[in-house]
C-alpha positions in Angstrom: 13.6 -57.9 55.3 10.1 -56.7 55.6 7.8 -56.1 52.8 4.5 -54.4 53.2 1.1 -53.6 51.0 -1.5 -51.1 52.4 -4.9 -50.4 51.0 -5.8 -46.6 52.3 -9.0 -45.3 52.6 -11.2 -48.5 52.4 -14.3 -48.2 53.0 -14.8 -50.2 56.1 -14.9 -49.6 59.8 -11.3 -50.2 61.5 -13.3 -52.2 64.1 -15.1 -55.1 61.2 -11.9 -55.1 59.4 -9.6 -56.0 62.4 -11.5 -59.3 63.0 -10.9 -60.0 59.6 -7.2 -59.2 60.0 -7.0 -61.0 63.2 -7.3 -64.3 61.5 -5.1 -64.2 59.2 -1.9 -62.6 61.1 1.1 -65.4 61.7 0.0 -67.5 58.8 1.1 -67.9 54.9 0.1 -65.8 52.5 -1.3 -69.2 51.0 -3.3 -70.3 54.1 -4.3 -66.7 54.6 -6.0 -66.9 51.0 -7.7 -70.3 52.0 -9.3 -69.1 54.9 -10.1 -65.6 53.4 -11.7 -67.3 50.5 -14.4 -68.8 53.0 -15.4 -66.0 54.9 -18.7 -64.6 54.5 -17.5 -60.8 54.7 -17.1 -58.8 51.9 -14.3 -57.1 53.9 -12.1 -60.6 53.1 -12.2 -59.9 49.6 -10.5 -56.6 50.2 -7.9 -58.3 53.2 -7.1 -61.0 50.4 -6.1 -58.3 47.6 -4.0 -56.6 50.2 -2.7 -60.1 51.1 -1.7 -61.1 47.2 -0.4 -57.8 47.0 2.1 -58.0 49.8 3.2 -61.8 48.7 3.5 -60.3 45.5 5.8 -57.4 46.4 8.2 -59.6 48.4 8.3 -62.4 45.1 8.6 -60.0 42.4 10.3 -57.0 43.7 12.8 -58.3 46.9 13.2 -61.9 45.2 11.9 -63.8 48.2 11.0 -68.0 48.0 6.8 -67.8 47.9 7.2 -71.2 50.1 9.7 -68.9 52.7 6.8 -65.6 53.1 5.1 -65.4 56.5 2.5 -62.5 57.6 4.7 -61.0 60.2 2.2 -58.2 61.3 -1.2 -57.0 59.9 -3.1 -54.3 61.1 -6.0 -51.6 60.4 -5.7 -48.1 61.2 -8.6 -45.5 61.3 -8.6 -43.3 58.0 -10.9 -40.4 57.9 -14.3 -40.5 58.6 -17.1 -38.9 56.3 -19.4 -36.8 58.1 -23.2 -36.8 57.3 -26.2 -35.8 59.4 -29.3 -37.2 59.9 -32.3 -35.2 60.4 -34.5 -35.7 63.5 -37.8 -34.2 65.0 -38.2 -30.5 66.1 -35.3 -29.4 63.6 -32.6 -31.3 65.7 -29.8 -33.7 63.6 -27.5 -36.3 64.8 -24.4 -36.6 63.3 -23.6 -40.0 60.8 -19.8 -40.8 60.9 -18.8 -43.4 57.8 -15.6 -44.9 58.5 -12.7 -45.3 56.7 -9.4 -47.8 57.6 -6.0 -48.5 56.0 -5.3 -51.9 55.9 -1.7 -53.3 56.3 0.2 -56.0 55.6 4.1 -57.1 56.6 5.7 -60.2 55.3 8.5 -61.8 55.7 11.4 -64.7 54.9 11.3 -66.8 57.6 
């Protein structure tokens, strides 16, 4: 059975938070947290809450073996994206886009 934690609406781009996610996809939630824990982005803090969350789900509610989880899939999808100009010479603008992802997390019982 898969279980699954999603963070919505981070503020991150899709593209710095999939190499984040990359890493971490086929392990344990455990090793996952280990090498989360030593990465320099601040964008693994956020990947590790999803993580614990998702390990947490399949304990607590689904009554799965912590030792048993696996991260079956992980992925980061584009959210909306905040739309700000900047303003440039002879009254032009270009346009700012700030990025948003949702983050996503499947374990399951091997």
């Amino acid at each position: 059975m898969e279980v699954r934690a999603t963070a919505r609406g981070v503020r991150v781009s899709p593209q710095k938070a999939r190499r984040i996610v990359d890493s971490v996809r086929g392990k344990t939630p455990d090793e996952a947290l280990a090498i989360l824990r030593f990465m320099p982005s601040p964008t693994a803090r956020i990947v590790a809450r999803v993580v614990k969350s998702a390990a947490a789900n399949a304990e607590n509610n689904f009554k799965m073996l912590p030792s048993e989880i696996r991260i079956v899939r992980a992925f980061v999808d584009e959210g909306l994206r905040m739309r700000r100009i900047r303003f440039k010479a002879r009254g032009r603008v270009n346009p700012i886009l700030k990025r948003l992802s949702h983050i996503t997390i499947v374990v399951e019982e091997r």
